[in-house]
N, C-alpha and C positions, 0 to 999 in steps of 0.2 A: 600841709605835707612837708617832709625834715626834706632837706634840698642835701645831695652829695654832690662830690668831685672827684673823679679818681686820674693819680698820671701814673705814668708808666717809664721805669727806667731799664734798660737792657737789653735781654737777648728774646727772641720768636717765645722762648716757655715762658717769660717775667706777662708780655703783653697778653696771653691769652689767660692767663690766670687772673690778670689786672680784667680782662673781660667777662672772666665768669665771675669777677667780686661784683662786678656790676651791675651784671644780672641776678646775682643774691639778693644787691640792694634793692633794687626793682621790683623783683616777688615781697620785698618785705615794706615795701609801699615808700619809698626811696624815692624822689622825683632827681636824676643826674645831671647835671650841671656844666658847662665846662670848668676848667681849674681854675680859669682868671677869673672866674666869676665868684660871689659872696656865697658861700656854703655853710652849712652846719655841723657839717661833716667833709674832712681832706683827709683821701689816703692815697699815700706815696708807696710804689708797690718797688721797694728799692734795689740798688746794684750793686754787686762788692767785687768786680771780678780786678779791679785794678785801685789804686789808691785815689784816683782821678774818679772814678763811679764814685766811690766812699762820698767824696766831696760835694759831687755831686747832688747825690741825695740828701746829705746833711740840709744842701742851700735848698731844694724842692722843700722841705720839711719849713725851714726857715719863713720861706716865701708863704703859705699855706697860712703859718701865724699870725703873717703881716696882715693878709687879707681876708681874715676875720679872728682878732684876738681872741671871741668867746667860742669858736670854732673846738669841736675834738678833733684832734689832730693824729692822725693814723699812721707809724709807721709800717709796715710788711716785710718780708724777706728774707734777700740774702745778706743787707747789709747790715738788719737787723740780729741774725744768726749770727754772725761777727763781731759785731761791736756792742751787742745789747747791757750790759752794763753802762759803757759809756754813753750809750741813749739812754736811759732810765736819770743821764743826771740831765738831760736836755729839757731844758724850760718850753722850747717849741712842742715837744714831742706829750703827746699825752698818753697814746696806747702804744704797746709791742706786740705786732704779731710776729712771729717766727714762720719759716716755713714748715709746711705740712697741719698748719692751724687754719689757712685763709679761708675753708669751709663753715668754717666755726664764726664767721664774720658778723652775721646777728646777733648770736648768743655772747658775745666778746664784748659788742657795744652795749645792750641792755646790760652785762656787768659793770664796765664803767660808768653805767647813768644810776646803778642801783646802790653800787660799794664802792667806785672808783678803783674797780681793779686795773692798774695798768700793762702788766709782763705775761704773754701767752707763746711762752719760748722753751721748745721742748729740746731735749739733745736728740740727735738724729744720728748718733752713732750706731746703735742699734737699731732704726726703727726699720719695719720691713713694713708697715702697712703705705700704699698707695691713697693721696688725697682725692676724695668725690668729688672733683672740680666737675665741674659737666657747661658747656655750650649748646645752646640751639641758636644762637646768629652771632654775626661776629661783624667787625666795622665797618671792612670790605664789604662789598656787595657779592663776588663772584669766588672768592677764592677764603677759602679756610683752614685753619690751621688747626690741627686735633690733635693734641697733647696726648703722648703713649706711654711715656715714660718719666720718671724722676731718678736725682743721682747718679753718683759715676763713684766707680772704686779704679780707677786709671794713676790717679797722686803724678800726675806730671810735674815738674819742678819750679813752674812757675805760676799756678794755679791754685788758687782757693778754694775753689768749687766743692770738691768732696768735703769738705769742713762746714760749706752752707748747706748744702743740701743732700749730705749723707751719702748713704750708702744705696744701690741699685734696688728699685724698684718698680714692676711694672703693672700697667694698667691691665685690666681682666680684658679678653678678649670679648666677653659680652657688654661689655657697659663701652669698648670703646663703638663698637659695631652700634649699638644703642645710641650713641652721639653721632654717629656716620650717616644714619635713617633718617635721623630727626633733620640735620642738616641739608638733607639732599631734599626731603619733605616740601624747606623752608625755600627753596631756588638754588643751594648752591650747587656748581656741578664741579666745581676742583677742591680738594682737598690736600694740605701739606701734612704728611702726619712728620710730627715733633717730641725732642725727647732731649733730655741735658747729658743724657753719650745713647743715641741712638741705639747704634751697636749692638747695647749689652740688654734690648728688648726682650721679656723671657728667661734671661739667664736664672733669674729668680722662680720661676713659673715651670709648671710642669708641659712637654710635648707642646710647646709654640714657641715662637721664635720672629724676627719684623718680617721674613718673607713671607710667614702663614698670613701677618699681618694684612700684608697689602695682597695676596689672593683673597683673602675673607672681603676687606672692602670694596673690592673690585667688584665683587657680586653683586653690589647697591645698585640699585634702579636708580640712575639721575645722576649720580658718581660719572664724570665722563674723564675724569683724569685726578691721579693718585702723583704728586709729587713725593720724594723721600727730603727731609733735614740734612741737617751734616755727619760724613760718615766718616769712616778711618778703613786704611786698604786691608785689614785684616777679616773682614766682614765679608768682601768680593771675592767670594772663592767663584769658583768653578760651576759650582752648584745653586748658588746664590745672586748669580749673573744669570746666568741662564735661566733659571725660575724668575726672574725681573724680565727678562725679553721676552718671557711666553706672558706675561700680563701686556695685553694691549695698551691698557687704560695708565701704563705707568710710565709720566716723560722720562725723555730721556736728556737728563738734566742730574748730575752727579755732584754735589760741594763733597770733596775730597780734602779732609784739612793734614795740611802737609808740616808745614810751620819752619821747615829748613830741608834743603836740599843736601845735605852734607851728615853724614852719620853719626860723624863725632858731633857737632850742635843735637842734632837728635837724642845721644845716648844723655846727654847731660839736661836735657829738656825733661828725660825719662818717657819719650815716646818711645812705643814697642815697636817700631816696623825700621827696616832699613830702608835706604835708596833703593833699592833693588826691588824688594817687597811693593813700594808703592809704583815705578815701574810698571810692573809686572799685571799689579791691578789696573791701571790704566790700558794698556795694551788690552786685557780682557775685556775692559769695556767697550772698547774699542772694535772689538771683534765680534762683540753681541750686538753691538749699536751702529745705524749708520751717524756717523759725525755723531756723536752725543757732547753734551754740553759738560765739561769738564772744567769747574772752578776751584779753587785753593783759598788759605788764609795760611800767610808765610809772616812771620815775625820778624823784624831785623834787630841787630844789635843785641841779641840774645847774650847775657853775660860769657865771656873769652870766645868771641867769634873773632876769628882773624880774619886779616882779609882772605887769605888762601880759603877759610871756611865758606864766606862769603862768595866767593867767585864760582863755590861750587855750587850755590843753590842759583846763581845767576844760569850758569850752564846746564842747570837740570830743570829749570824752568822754559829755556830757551829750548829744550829736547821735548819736553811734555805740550809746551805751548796750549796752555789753558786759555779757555776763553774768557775770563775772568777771574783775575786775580786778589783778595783783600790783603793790603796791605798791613801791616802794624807793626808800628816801634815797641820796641820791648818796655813794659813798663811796669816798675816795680810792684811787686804788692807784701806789704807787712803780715809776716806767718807763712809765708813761703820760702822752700829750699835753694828758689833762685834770687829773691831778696838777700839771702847773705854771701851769694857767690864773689868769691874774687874776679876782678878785671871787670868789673863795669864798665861800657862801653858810650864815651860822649856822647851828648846828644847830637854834635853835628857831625859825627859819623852814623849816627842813625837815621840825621835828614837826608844824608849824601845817598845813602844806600835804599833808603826810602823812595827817592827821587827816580833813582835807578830803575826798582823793581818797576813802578809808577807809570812808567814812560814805556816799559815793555809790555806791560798788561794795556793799554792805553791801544796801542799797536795791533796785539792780539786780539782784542775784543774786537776793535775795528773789521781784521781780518775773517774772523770767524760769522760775524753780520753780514759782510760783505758776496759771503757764497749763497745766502739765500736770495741776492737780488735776479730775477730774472724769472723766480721760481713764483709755483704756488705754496700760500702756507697755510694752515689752520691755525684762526687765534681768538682766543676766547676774549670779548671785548670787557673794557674795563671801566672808562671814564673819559672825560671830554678833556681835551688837550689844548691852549694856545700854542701855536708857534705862527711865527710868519703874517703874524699878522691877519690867522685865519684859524677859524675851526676847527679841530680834528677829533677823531674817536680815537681811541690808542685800546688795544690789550698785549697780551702777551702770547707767545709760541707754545708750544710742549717746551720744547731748547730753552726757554722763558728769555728769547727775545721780543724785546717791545717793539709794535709794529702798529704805524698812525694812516686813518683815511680817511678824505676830508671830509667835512660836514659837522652840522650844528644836529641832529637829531640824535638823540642817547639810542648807542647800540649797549649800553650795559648787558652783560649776562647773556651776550649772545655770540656762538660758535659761528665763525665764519671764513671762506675762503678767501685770501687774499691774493694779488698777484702781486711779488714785492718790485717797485722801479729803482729804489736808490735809499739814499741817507737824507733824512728830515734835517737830524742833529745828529752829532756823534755817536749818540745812544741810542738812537730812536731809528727806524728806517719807517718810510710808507711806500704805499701801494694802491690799489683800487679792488673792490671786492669785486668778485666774477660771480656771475649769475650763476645759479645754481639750478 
């Protein structure tokens, strides 16, 4: 049996696609391997959102050759879509998949064992067709991630993405509902549905759209909670809030990607929404939810941020007070309209400001964990935990706070009441389950 490896570089969509290559390989009689072990097969399912991914991946590829020279060596992806020329002169690298090929993963390798074909990199300028990736298990044991979408036509100015992965496409409402069944069949009962611009689900597709999305899954028998990906606050209308709060089954747990507080960084980012606009949407969510879990990913040192800039998104972070915040230094990327901006911003006023954001979300996160102590919570268990010197079970909230209680027996996969007493670790709170 030909022994594979497969890793994975990047974002929630790069892992689950690296999971159903896997499960390709498996149906095609694949025995999987880990990476650092001796394969016959290595594929690197790669990253391009930043120059540092690029590099990244280059070394995973690298690494791959060292640890079996007669090995076929797999690229995949975005960084693939990018630079695939420049890979093709790469001695490490033996095949190129492009995105919207990784289905085609058997027929691809019997090519290079039959003609040594190596380059399977289509342009995705036009394509509208949606890749038949498909899951039925996934790493976790308890929580899974269903890919609904491919593409963004958004062109923000510091961004690759529409160049790797085209233009907006989305999955058929019956093939995802068809991956939704299958999963809940196999034990899972939470579900992430994922997409590389959420948002724009449908806009391709006739009469649906992500809210039909998550009413439709909802109806799954065994389905006991429906998380959403990352959104943008022009999604959260009125309509579209309130259609999420009549779904039970859907946490209330929002990533909200903001990326600066200050309108002028925004307009030169080419995000479409103002200060005001996201705002606005928070406050609605606010108002459909009790406490919902409200997160961000804010970028610092975004090319000509003054400090005045900067001080605004500090002030509008400190108004919004997220429960979690991801941080990021602005970091260049080659073929982007923010790569050639004037006033690049030092890198140690990107740690400064870093540090800043850092220490405030640190605070808030704290804060927002800290009102469940006293209460009951429900939290779907995950996996066993050292701390202290002792055993713990840990899962997660709806709010996807983590929540530990002691003991050595696996509650895996199992829904339970907690009563929270305090702080394990900064991140972590525990509690003791209440009879039921």
């Amino acid at each position: 049996m030909r022994k594979a490896a497969l890793h994975n570089l990047g974002c929630k969509v790069n892992a689950y696609e690296t999971e159903a290559m896997q499960e390709i390989l498996e149906q095609n009689g694949y025995e999987i391997v880990p990476f650092e072990e001796k394969a016959d097969v290595y594929i690197v399912n790669t990253c391009s959102v930043t120059n540092i991914a690029d590099r990244k991946s280059r070394q995973m590829l690298h690494r791959a050759r060292k640890k079996n020279p007669d090995a076929v060596v797999v690229a995949a992806g975005c960084y693939v879509q990018a630079a695939g020329q420049e890979l093709l002169q790469d001695k490490a690298v033996d095949i190129l998949i492009g995105n919207n090929e990784k289905e085609n993963l058997p027929e691809i390798l019997r090519a290079w064992e039959e003609e040594h074909v190596a380059s399977h990199i289509r342009d995705l300028t036009h394509e509208k067709t949606y890749e038949r990736l498909h899951l039925s298990r996934t790493a976790g044991h308890t929580r899974a991630y269903v890919k609904i979408q491919d593409g963004c036509n958004q062109f923000c100015s510091y961004c690759i993405i529409p160049y790797t992965r085209g233009r907006v496409r989305s999955r058929s409402m019956e093939d995802i509902l068809r991956e939704v069944h299958e999963l809940a069949k196999n034990g899972y009962q939470e579900v992430v549905l994922t997409g590389i611009h959420l948002d724009s689900y449908g806009t391709d597709l006739e009469d649906t759209d992500l809210l039909n999305v998550v009413q439709e899954v909802a109806k799954t028998e065994g389905i006991r909670r429906i998380r959403l990906g990352s959104l943008e606050p022009r999604i959260m209308t009125e309509e579209f809030v309130g259609g999420l709060a009549a779904e039970k089954k859907l946490c209330p747990h929002f990533h909200l990607s903001l990326q600066s507080g200050c309108d002028e960084t925004l307009k030169r980012m080419n995000r479409k929404y103002t200060v005001d606009e996201f705002r606005a949407c928070c406050e609605r969510l606010r108002r459909y939810f009790d406490h919902p879990a409200l997160t961000t990913d804010v970028i610092v040192g975004f090319p000509g941020e003054t400090e005045e800039e900067f001080r605004a998104t500090v002030k509008f972070l400190e108004e919004i007070c997220f429960y979690e915040t991801h941080v990021f230094k602005f970091s260049r990327r080659k073929g982007t309209r923010a790569d050639r901006m004037p006033d690049q911003i030092p890198e140690q006023i990107k740690n400064e400001r870093s540090d800043v954001l850092l220490k405030m979300t640190e605070e808030n996160s704290k804060n927002y964990r800290a009102r469940l102590i006293g209460r009951t919570a429900e939290v779907l268990m995950e996996e066993e935990y050292m701390s202290q010197g002792r055993s713990w079970q840990t899962g997660h909230t709806a709010e996807y706070v983590r929540v530990a209680v002691p003991g050595m027996e696996s509650l895996a996969n199992r829904m339970v009441q907690v009563q929270v007493e305090g702080f394990l670790e900064p991140d972590i709170l525990y509690g003791r389950m209440c009879e039921v």
